[in-house]
C-alpha positions in Angstrom: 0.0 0.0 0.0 1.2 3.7 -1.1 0.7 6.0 2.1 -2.3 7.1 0.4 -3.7 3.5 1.2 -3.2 2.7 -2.5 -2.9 -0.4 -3.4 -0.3 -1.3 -6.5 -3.1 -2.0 -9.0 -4.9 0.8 -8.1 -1.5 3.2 -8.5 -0.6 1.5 -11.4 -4.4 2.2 -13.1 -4.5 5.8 -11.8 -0.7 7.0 -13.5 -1.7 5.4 -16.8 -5.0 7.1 -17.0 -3.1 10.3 -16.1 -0.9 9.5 -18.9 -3.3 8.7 -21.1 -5.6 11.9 -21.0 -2.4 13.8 -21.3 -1.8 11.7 -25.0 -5.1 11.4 -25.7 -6.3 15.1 -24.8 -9.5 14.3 -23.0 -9.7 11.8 -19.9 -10.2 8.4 -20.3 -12.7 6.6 -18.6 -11.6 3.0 -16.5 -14.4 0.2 -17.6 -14.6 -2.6 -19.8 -15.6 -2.3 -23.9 -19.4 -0.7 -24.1 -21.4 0.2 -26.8 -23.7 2.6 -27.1 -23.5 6.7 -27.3 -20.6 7.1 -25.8 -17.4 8.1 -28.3 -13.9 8.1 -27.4 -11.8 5.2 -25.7 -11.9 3.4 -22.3 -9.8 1.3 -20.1 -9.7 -1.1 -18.5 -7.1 -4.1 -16.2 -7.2 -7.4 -18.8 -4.9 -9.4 -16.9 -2.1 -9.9 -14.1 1.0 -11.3 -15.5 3.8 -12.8 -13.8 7.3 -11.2 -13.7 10.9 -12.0 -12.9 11.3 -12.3 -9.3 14.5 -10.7 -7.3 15.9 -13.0 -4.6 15.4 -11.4 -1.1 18.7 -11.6 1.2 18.5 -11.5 4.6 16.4 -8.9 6.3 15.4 -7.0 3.4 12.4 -8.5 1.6 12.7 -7.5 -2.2 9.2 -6.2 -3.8 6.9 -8.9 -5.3 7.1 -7.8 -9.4 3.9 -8.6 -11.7 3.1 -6.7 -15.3 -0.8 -5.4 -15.5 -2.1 -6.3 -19.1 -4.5 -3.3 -20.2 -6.8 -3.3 -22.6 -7.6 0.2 -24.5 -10.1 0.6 -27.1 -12.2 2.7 -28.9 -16.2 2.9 -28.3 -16.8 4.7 -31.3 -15.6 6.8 -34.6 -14.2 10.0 -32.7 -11.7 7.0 -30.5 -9.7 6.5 -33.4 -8.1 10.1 -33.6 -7.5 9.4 -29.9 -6.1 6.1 -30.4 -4.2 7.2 -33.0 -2.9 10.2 -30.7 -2.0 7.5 -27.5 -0.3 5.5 -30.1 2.1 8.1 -31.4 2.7 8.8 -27.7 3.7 5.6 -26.4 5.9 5.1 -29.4 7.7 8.1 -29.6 8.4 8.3 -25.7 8.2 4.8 -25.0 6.5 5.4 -21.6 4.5 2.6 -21.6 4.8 -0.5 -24.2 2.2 -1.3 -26.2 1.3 -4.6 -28.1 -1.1 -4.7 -31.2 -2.3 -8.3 -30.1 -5.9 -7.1 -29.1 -8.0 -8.5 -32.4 -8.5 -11.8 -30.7 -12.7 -12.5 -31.6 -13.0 -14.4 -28.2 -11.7 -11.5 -26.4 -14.9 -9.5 -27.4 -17.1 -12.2 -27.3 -16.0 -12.3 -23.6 -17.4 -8.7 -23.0 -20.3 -9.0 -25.4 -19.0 -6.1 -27.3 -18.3 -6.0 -31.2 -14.7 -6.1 -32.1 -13.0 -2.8 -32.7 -9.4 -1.5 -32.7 -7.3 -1.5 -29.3 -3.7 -1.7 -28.0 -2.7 -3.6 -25.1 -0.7 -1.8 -23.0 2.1 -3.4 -19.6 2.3 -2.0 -16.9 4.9 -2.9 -14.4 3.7 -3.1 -10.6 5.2 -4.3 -7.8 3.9 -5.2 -4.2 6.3 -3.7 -1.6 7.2 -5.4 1.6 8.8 -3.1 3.9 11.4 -3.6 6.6 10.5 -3.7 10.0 11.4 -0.9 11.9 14.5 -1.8 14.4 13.7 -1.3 18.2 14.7 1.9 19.7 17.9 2.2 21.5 16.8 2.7 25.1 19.7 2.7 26.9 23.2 4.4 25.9 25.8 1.6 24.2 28.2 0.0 26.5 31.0 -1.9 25.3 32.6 -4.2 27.8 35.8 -7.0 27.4 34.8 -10.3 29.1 37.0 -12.5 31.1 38.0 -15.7 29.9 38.2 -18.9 32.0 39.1 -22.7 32.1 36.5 -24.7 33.3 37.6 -27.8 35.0 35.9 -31.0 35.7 34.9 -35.3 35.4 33.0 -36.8 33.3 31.4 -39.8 35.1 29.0 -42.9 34.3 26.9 -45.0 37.0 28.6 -45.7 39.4 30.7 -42.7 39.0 32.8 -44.8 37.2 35.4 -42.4 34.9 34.4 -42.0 31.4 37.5 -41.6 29.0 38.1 -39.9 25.5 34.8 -38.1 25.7 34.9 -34.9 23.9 33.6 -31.7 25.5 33.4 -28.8 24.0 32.3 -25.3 24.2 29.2 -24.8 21.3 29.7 -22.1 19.0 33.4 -21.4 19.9 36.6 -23.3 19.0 37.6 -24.4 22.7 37.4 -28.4 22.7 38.9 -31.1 24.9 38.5 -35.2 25.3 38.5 -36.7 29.2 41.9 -38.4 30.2 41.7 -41.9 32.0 40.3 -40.4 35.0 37.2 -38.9 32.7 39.1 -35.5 33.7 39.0 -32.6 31.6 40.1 -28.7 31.4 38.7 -26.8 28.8 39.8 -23.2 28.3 38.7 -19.8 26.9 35.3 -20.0 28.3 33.9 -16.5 28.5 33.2 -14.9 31.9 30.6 -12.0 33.3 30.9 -11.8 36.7 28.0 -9.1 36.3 25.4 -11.2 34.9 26.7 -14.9 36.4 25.2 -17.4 33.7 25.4 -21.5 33.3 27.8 -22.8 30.8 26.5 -25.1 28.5 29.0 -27.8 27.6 28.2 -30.2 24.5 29.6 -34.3 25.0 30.3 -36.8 22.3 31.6 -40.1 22.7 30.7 -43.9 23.4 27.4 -43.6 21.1 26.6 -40.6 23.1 25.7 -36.8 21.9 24.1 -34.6 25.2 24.9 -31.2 26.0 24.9 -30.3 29.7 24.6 -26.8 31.9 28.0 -26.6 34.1 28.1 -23.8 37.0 31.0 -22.1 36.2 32.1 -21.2 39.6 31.9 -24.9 40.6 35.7 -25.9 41.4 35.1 -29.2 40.3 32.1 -30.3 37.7 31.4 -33.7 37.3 28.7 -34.7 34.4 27.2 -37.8 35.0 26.3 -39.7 31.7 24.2 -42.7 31.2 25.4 -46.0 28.6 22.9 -46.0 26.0 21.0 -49.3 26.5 20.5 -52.0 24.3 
């Protein structure tokens, strides 16, 4: 929608009709083919057509693109001056294209009109999607350097029996370690906020196991306790 409350087939109709009393140098009525007293030409939306589509990356939706098909024709001797005027027009400052494909006999048995001469004119439209507004900055921008620290720990089955060569690692970072014998392990560059105190989440992979467990990182000495998958 235009801020008017427009939509694009509505914008699109209202331009060209501006254009066209400008070419044709009276207004032209919007409506299907009539017959009757009326002399001049008329318009009217004949079909949507699809257009080439522009891929959309990330938060920026592109427009959706369609062509409107117009069909403008005379409705009675005095249109064909003004056809003739629109057609000069449109091919001498190729504002709009025109296509001289309107003599199709089902076209005007469609509007129960008698055939008479008409151009087809495109139109290219578009539906706009626009981008959400961001959220206002409510508070001033603080930058602040974390800590970094090693969290240390066992990794354990029933029993507390020590699990070995497990790998434990730190998601989304490159900090990664595997238990010793003892199912010990010390994995570094863990980021620290002493401010806002948070539990680390630790992902585990061995021994047909994948689980991901929250550590308290002011624990001295975290065991993780993992179960044997059972057969």
């Amino acid at each position: 929608m235009t801020a008017d409350g427009r939509g694009p087939i509505e914008t699109a109709t209202a331009a060209l009709a501006t254009w066209l009393t400008s070419a044709a140098g009276e207004p032209v009525p919007i409506g299907p083919p009539r017959t009757g007293d009326a002399d001049g030409l008329t318009l009217w939306p004949l079909e949507l057509r699809p257009a080439r589509q522009t891929r959309s990356s990330g938060a920026v939706r592109e427009p959706y693109r369609f062509t409107i098909r117009y069909l403008l024709c005379v409705t009675g001797p005095a249109g064909l001056d003004r056809l003739d005027r629109v057609l000069t027009a449109a091919t001498g400052d190729g504002s709009y294209p025109v296509v001289l494909e309107a003599g199709d006999a089902t076209l005007w048995t469609a509007f129960g009109a008698a055939p008479r001469p008409a151009l087809l004119i495109d139109v290219p439209a578009q539906v706009d999607h626009p981008t959400p507004a961001a959220p206002p900055v409510l508070h001033p921008l603080r930058l602040r350097q974390l800590d970094v620290r090693a969290l240390a720990g066992r990794v354990v089955g029933p029993e507390n029996q020590p699990l070995a060569a497990m790998r434990v690692e730190l998601p989304g970072s490159p900090s990664a370690t595997h238990t010793d014998s003892d199912g010990r392990f010390l994995i570094a560059g863990v980021p620290h906020d002493p401010d806002n105190p948070a539990p680390v989440r630790l992902r585990l992979a061995g021994r047909g196991l994948v689980l991901t467990a929250d550590v308290d990182a002011d624990d001295d000495d975290i065991v993780i306790v993992c179960a044997p998958p059972t057969h």
